[in-house]
C-alpha positions in Angstrom: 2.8 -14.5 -17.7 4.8 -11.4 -18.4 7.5 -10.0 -16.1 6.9 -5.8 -15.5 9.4 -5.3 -13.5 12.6 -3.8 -15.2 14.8 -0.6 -13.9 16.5 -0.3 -10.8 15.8 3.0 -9.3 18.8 4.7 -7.7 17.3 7.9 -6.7 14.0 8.8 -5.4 14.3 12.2 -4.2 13.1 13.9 -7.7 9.9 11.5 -7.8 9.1 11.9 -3.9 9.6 15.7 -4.4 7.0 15.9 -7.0 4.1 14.5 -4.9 1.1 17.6 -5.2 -0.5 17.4 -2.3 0.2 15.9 1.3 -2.5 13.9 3.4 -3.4 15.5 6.5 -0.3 14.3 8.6 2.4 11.3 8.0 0.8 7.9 8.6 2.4 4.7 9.5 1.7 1.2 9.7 4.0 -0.8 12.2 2.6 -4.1 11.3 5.1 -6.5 12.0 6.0 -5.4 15.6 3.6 -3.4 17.6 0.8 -3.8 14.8 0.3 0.1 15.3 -1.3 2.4 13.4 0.4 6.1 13.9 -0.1 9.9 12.7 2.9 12.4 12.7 2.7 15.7 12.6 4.4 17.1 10.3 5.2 20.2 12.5 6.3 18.5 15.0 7.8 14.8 13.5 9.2 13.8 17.1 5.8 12.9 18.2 2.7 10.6 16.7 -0.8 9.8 17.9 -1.3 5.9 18.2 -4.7 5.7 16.3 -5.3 1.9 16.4 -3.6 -1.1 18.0 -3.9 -4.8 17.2 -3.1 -4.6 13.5 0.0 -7.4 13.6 -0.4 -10.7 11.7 -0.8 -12.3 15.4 -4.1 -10.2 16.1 -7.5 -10.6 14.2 -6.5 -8.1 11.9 -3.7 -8.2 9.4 -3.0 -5.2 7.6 -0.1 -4.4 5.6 -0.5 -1.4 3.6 -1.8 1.7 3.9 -3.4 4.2 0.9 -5.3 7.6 0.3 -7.3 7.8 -2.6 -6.1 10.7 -4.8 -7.8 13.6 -3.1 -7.1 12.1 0.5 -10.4 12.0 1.4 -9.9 8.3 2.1 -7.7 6.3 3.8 -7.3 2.3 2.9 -5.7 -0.8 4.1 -5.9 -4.3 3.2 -6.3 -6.9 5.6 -3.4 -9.6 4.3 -5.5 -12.5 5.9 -9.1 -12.0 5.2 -8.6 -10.3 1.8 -10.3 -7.4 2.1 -10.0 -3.8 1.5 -10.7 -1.7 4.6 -11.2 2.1 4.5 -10.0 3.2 8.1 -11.3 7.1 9.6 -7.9 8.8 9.2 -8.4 10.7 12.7 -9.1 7.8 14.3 -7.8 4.6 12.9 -11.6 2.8 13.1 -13.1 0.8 10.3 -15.7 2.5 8.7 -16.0 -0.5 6.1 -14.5 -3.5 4.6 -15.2 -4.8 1.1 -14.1 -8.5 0.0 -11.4 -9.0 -2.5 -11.4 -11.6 -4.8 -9.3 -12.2 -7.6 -5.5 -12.7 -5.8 -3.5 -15.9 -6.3 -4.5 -18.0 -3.6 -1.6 -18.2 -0.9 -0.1 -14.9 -2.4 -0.1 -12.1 0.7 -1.3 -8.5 0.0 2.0 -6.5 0.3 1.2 -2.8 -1.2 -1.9 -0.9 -2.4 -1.6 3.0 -4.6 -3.8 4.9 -6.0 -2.1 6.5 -9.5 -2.9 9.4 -10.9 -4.8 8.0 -13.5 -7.8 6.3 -11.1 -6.3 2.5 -11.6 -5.4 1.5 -8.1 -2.9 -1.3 -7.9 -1.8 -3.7 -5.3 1.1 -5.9 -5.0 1.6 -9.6 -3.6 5.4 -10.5 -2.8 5.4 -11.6 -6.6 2.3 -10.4 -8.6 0.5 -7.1 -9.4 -2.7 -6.6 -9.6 -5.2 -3.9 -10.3 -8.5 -3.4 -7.9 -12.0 -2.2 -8.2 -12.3 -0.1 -4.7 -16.5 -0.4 -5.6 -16.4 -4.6 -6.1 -13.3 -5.4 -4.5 -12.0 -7.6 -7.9 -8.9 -7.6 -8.3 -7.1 -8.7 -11.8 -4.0 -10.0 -12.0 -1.6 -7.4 -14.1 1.5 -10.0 -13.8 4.4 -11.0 -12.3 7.3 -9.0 -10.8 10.2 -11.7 -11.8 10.7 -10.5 -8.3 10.5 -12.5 -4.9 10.0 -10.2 -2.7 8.0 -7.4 -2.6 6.7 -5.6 0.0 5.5 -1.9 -1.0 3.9 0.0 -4.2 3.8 3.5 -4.9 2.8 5.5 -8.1 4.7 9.0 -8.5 2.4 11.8 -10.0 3.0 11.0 -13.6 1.9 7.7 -12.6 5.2 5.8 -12.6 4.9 2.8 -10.4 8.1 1.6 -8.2 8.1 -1.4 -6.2 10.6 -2.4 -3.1 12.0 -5.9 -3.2 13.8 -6.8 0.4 15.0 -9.8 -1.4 17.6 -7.6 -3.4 17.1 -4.5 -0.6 16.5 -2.3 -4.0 13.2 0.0 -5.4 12.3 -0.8 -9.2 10.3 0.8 -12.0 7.9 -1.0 -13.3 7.1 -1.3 -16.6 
């Protein structure tokens, strides 16, 4: 299996500055703690609207990443537990559907989900990426991170993707 993770990124400001076009408001995800899902305004960051509650690995639901599709129309998750790829109504926080995944390593947990430029949406275990059909939900292994691990993707607009590792506390390039 190859390893495609390979440069250490030491500044993000350049690649964070080049993103085109902003969702409607800042979303969060507090899974671990509160199991929260929050909108910030922008205008006014000191504040957020609690859309949705019960998100935490203790609840039902277990959701560890959050995603718009490229022309934010469409906000997704992916529930770590059940394996499956939720679209949640970004006003609100409610599921409008939920579509199986198949296709992860079995005992790997979903850590990250992006949407590149490019269409190809990829999401990350703590050690293995994978690309996903939004329309099937199959998901096909890419290959490992020779990471252990980690816990986010993104995919800049040239279509770059970066992972976070809290094992090293570092963001990498992938290959």
């Amino acid at each position: 299996m190859p390893v495609i993770c390979a440069t250490l990124v030491l500044s993000l400001a350049a690649w964070i500055a080049a993103v085109a076009a902003p969702p409607p408001g800042v979303y969060a995800l507090d899974a671990q703690n509160t199991g929260r899902l929050l909108r910030f305004n922008p205008a006014a960051p000191g504040s957020a609207t609690v859309l949705a509650t019960g998100l935490d690995p203790t609840s039902v639901k277990d959701y560890r990443c959050l995603a718009f599709n490229l022309d934010y129309s469409k906000l997704y998750t992916m529930d770590s537990t059940l394996l499956t790829l939720v679209e949640l109504n970004p006003l609100t926080g409610a599921e409008l559907s939920t579509i199986p995944v198949t296709g992860i390593t079995p005992g790997q947990a979903v850590s990250g989900l992006t949407f590149a430029p490019n269409g190809i949406v990829y999401v990350s275990s703590a050690l293995e990426l994978y690309t996903l059909n939004v329309s099937t939900g199959v998901a096909t292994l890419v290959g490992s991170f020779g990471l252990t691990l980690v816990i986010d993707i993104a995919a800049s607009p040239s279509g770059q993707l970066v992972v976070h590792d809290i094992g090293t506390d570092a963001f990498y390039f992938l290959n």
